[in-house]
N, C-alpha and C positions, 0 to 999 in steps of 0.2 A: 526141417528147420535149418536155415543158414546158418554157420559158424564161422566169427571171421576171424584169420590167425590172430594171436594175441595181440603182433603189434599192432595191426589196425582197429583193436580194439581199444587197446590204449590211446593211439591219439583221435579215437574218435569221443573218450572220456576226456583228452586234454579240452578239444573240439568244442566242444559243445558247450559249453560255461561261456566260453569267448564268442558265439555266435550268436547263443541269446542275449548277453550283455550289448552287443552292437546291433542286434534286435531291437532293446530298449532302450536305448540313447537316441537321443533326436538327432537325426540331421542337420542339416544348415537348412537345409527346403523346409523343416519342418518348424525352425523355430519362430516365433510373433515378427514379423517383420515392423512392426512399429521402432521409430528409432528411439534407442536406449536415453541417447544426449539429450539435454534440451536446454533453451539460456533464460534457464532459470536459476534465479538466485537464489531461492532455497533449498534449492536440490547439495547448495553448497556445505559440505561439514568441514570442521575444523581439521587440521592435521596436518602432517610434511607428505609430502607426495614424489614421488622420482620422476623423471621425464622419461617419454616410452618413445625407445628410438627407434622403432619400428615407424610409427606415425608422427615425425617429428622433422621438419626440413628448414630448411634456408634455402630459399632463392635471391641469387642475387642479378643485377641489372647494368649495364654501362653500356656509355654510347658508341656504335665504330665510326670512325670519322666522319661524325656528321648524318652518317645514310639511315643508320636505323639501330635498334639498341639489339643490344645480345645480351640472353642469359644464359646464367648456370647454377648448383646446386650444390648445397653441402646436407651432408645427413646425417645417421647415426648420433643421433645430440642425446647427451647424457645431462643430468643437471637433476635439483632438487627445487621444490615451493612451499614453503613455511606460510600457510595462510591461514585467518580467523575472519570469516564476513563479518565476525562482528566488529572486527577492526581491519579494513584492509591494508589501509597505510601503515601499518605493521609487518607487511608482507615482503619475503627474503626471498629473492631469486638468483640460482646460482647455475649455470649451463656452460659446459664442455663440447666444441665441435672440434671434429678431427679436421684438419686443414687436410691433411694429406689424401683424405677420401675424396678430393673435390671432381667434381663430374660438369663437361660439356657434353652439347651434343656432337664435336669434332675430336677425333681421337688428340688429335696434332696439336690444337692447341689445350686442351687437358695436358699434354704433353708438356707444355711451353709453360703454361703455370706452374708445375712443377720441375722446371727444367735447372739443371745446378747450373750456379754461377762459373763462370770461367774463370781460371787459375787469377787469385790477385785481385778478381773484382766482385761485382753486385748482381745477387739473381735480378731477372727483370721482375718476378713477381712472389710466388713462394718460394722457391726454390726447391732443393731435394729434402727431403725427410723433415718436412716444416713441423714444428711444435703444434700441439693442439688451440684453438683459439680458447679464451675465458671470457665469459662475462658474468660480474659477481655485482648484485643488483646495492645500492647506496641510499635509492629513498624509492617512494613508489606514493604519486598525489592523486589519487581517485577524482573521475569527473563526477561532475553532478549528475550525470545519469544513471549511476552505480552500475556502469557492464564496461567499462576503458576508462584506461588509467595512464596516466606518464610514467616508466619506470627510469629512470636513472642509473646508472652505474659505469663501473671500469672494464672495459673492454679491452682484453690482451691480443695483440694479431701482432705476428712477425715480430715479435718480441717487445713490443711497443706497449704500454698502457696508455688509454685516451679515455675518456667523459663521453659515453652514450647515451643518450635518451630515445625508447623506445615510446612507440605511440601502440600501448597492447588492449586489446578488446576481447572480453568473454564471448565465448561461443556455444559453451556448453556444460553442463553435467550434468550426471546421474552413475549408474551403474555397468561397467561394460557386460554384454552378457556373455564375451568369451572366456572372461577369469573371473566374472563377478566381485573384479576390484573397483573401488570409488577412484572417478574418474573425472575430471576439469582439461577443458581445451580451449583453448588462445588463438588469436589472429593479431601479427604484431606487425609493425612498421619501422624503417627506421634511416635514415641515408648518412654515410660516412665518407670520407675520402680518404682514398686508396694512399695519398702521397704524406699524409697524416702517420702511415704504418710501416713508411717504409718502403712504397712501392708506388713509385711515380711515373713508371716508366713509359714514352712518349705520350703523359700529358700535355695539349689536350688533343691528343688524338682521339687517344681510348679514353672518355671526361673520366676525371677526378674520381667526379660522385659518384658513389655505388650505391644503389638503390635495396635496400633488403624488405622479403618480403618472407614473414615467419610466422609457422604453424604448429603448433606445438600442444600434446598431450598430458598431463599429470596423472599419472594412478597414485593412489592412497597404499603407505607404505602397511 
């Protein structure tokens, strides 16, 4: 008969609990690949919901002189959604993006958006340690199709409040099966101008218009 010193006895008593336990847990390979989401509207329950910043972006759009458009991205969006399908135009929408997290695909000019203003004057665009943006929603008119809706509201950038109106569209819900929290996700629309907030800098070279293009998740608090 084998005897194993005690400590290998011990952590093979630690051992063994944890390996059966991840024995019996499904994998990802293993779980229904059927997608969880779906845009359906009665998959919709009532309740406030937080924004999951993991799956939750802004893209946004502008032209370079004329040749062809460039984009970039902000992320990490925190925010909340007050909804009841059975009344949507009663729906509260409130989202926080960090300015400061903004991303190109060029270091240099990531760089340049966030670049401080020189002694005395004006960043050209965010500048350093920019404040986080807000949009805190004001009305929201449901189309006759019941899945997009216009939202409305005040949107804070570079210390500016201005009157946005998104063009948002359901995309989905149901159940995530990674937390098994209730789950609603959006595809929203919207175009603002940049010299609106503060930041005009050689328009129209780089146009005005910033084109957003927004994706955004709801889990059930």
């Amino acid at each position: 008969m084998i005897r194993f010193p005690r400590a290998a006895r011990t952590a093979l008593t630690l051992a063994l609990p944890l390996a059966l336990a991840a024995l019996a847990a499904p994998s990802l390979s293993q779980m229904p690949m059927a997608q969880p989401g779906k845009a359906d509207k009665a998959r919709i329950t009532a309740g406030t919901y937080a924004a999951d910043p993991t799956h939750s972006l802004i893209g946004w759009r502008v032209n370079h002189l004329g040749f062809n458009d460039y984009f970039g991205l902000l992320g990490d969006v925190s925010g909340t959604l007050v909804l009841d399908p059975a009344n949507p135009a009663a729906a509260k929408v409130t989202a926080t993006v960090p300015v400061s997290k903004v991303l190109t695909a060029n270091a240099g000019l990531t760089a340049h958006l966030l670049k401080p203003a020189a002694e005395g004057g004006k960043a050209d665009f965010f500048g350093a340690n920019p404040t986080d943006a807000t949009f805190v929603s004001t009305s929201v008119a449901p189309a006759a199709d019941g899945m997009s809706a216009a939202v409305t509201g005040n949107l804070t950038l570079n210390g500016v409040t201005k009157p946005v109106t998104l063009s948002a569209k359901f995309t989905g819900a149901g159940t995530n099966m990674m937390n098994q929290a209730a789950t609603i996700g959006f595809h929203g629309e919207a175009t603002i101008k940049r010299s609106d907030f503060g930041m005009g800098f050689i328009v129209p070279l780089v146009s005005d218009e910033v084109a957003l293009q927004i994706t955004i998740a709801f889990e059930k608090k």
